[in-house]
C-alpha angles and dihedrals in degrees: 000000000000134000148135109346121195112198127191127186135138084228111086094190097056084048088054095044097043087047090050084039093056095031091075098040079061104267121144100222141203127175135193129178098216137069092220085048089057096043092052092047100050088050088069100020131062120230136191088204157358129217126181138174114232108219106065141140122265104356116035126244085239098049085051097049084055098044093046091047090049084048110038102013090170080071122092118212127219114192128203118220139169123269107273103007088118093152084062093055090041084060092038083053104046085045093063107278119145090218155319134268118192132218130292097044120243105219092212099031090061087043086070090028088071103025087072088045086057096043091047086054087057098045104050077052094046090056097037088051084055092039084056085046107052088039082055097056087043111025102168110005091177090061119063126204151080102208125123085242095060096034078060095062096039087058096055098045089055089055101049100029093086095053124064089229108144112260126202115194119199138185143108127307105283100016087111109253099157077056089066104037082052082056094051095051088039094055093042136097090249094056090121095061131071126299108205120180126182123184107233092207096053104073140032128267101264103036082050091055100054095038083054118045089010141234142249131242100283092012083138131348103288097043098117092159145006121291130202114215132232090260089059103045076052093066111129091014139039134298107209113212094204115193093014098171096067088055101128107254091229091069097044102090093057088048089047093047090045091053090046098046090030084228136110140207112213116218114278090011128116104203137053143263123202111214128193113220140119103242109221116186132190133188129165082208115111085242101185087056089049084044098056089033080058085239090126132024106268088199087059093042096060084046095067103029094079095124114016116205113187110199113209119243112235100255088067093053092077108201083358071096082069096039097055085037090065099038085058105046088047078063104053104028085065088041093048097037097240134145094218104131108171154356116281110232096254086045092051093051089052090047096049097043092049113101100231090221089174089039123204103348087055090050086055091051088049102051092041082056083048113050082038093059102034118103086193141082088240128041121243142200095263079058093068128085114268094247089058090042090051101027112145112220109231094209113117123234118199098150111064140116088214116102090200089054082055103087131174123268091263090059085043091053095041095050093044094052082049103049091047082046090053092050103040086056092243099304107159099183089052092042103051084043086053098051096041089249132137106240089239088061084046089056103045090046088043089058090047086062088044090245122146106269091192106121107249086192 
């Protein structure tokens, strides 16, 4: 297997006599006589391969290996060294270089020198072209859906997952933000780090603090040891800040200050540690309001909303609802032993018309519950919880020719609370200030309907 050669060697004449040599084993070659003249070349024109003596004037044939590697990293190097010299190709090697040719030169060995230089350049290709195939087909598996909405999100997890731009992902509780946090380090160049994610709701301050940035042995009473923080174990990968907006006030200028110098000071210690991650929060708070209501750092909510990603609620996905439906009970059906295969129709249109409130993780629940109780190889509608079977759709119907679609002006009042409810994510605050009501009245009307009172925000 032959190609483009790029040859660069101080001696014009072995230049002249390597490209004569390849030419006719069927190699088309260039030469240049410079390092800088090799560097510049390679950045317009495509080579199979590069080979370059090591001892040259002005740039040497091993800072050249590494410079052409950090540029052009598709293009194997092949480095000429003298006979015996075996610590230089050790160094050319560990540089970067595919492999080694001695002088004096071998005119055949070279030939199949470079030839599997050549064929290991196709076929890296070869398997990144069928890597890119098979993540095409399946872009993000751990993601389902073929909404807009979705496609939305997949696009712009392609965009930003090869920067280390900050991300904040929002969207309500269950709509799988960790899922997509999980896309974006998986689609990144640091996929084969760690990915370490902390709830920020799910422990005190203090015990927060120190599993985040750190402590030192006797930092408090029960520090027996050091301790690496979260931001540390994340070196080389992500480290996924899951529920930011309950973070205590009180610790978000030191989280602010770690992600703007990239270092951390561990609990009870007196000096720094630089860390290497890509910080990705999430929240399902409404942050820029907590920001202006001086509930949340403002200078810490434009930190990490570099890049915003806003993941749909269920209700917006359309038939995502069946598609999710099916992945789920594929998975439990095969994890419960079951035969069970598909929806029935009546089942499918409960599914669809009820609102999802706890969005995907409750249809998951749901359709574990499901596949567990059928005694069918489809799931029907007896199968569902009660609440999915009699759900009571908010939406409000004025033009019909359907006496039964025709309600009183309480129904008319309750569905419409609820339907504002439903959009505004279950904001009550937002909600009582959109309908002209004090948030009290909202309550009181909110417990008639048997809905929770208890202020979300």
């Amino acid at each position: 297997m032959t190609g483009r050669a790029l040859i660069v060697d101080d001696d014009r004449s072995m230049c002249e006599l390597l490209q004569a040599g390849l030419s006719k084993r069927g190699f088309d070659v260039t030469f240049r006589t410079t390092g800088a003249e090799c560097l510049e070349l390679l950045q317009t024109q495509d080579f199979d391969v590069l080979l370059t003596d090591m001892n040259m004037h002005g740039m040497h044939g091993l800072e050249l290996c590494e410079r052409a590697i950090a540029s052009r990293p598709d293009v194997p190097v092949v480095v000429l060294t003298a006979f015996g010299s075996l610590e230089t190709a050790i160094a050319a090697i560990r540089a970067g270089a595919y492999d080694f040719v001695t002088k004096p030169v071998e005119m055949d060995a070279l030939q199949l020198n470079l030839e599997r230089a050549v064929r290991h350049r196709v076929l890296r290709a070869e398997v990144k072209r069928l890597r890119d195939a098979v993540a095409a087909t399946h872009p993000l598996p751990a993601l389902v859906g073929d909404s807009t909405a979705m496609k939305e999100v997949y696009d712009l997890i392609e965009r930003v997952a090869e920067t280390d731009a900050s991300v904040l992902i929002t969207g309500e509780s269950g709509t799988g933000k960790e899922l997509v946090a999980r896309a974006l380090h998986q689609r990144s160049p640091r996929k084969a780090g760690p990915f370490v994610a902390i709830n920020c709701a799910a422990m005190p301050e203090t015990l927060l603090e120190s599993e985040l940035f750190g402590h030192v042995k006797g930092a408090f009473t029960d520090a027996k040891s050091a301790h690496a923080g979260l931001f540390a174990q994340a070196n080389g990968g992500t480290l996924f800040l899951d529920e930011i907006g309950e973070m205590p006030l009180a610790l978000q200028p030191k989280l602010l200050r770690a992600l703007q110098e990239r270092k951390v000071r561990p609990v009870g210690g007196d000096s720094e540690i630089a860390f290497d991650a890509r910080i990705v929060t999430a929240t399902n708070r409404d942050l820029e309001t907590a920001a202006l209501e001086h509930r949340f750092r403002e200078d810490l909510y434009y930190r990490i909303n570099v890049i915003h990603i806003a993941v749909p609620p269920l209700r917006a996905r359309g038939t995502d609802v069946l598609l999710l439906a099916q992945h789920f009970i594929t998975h439990f059906a095969k994890s419960f032993n079951k035969p069970t295969r598909g929806i029935s129709p009546g089942a499918a249109e409960k599914l669809v018309a009820y609102a999802w409130p706890g969005n995907v993780r409750e249809l998951q629940n749901c359709i574990e519950r499901a596949v567990a109780l059928t005694r069918f190889e489809e799931i029907v509608v007896d199968d569902l919880p009660e609440k999915v079977r009699t759900y009571k759709r908010t939406h409000v119907v004025l033009d019909s020719d359907d006496p039964t679609e025709l309600v009183t002006m309480d129904e008319l009042e309750r569905r419409y609370i609820l339907r504002v409810l439903e959009r505004l994510g279950g904001n009550k605050s937002l909600t009582a200030q959109t309908l002209g009501l004090d948030r009290k009245t909202l309550y009181r009307k909110l417990q008639q309907y048997g809905v929770s009172s208890d202020p979300k925000s």
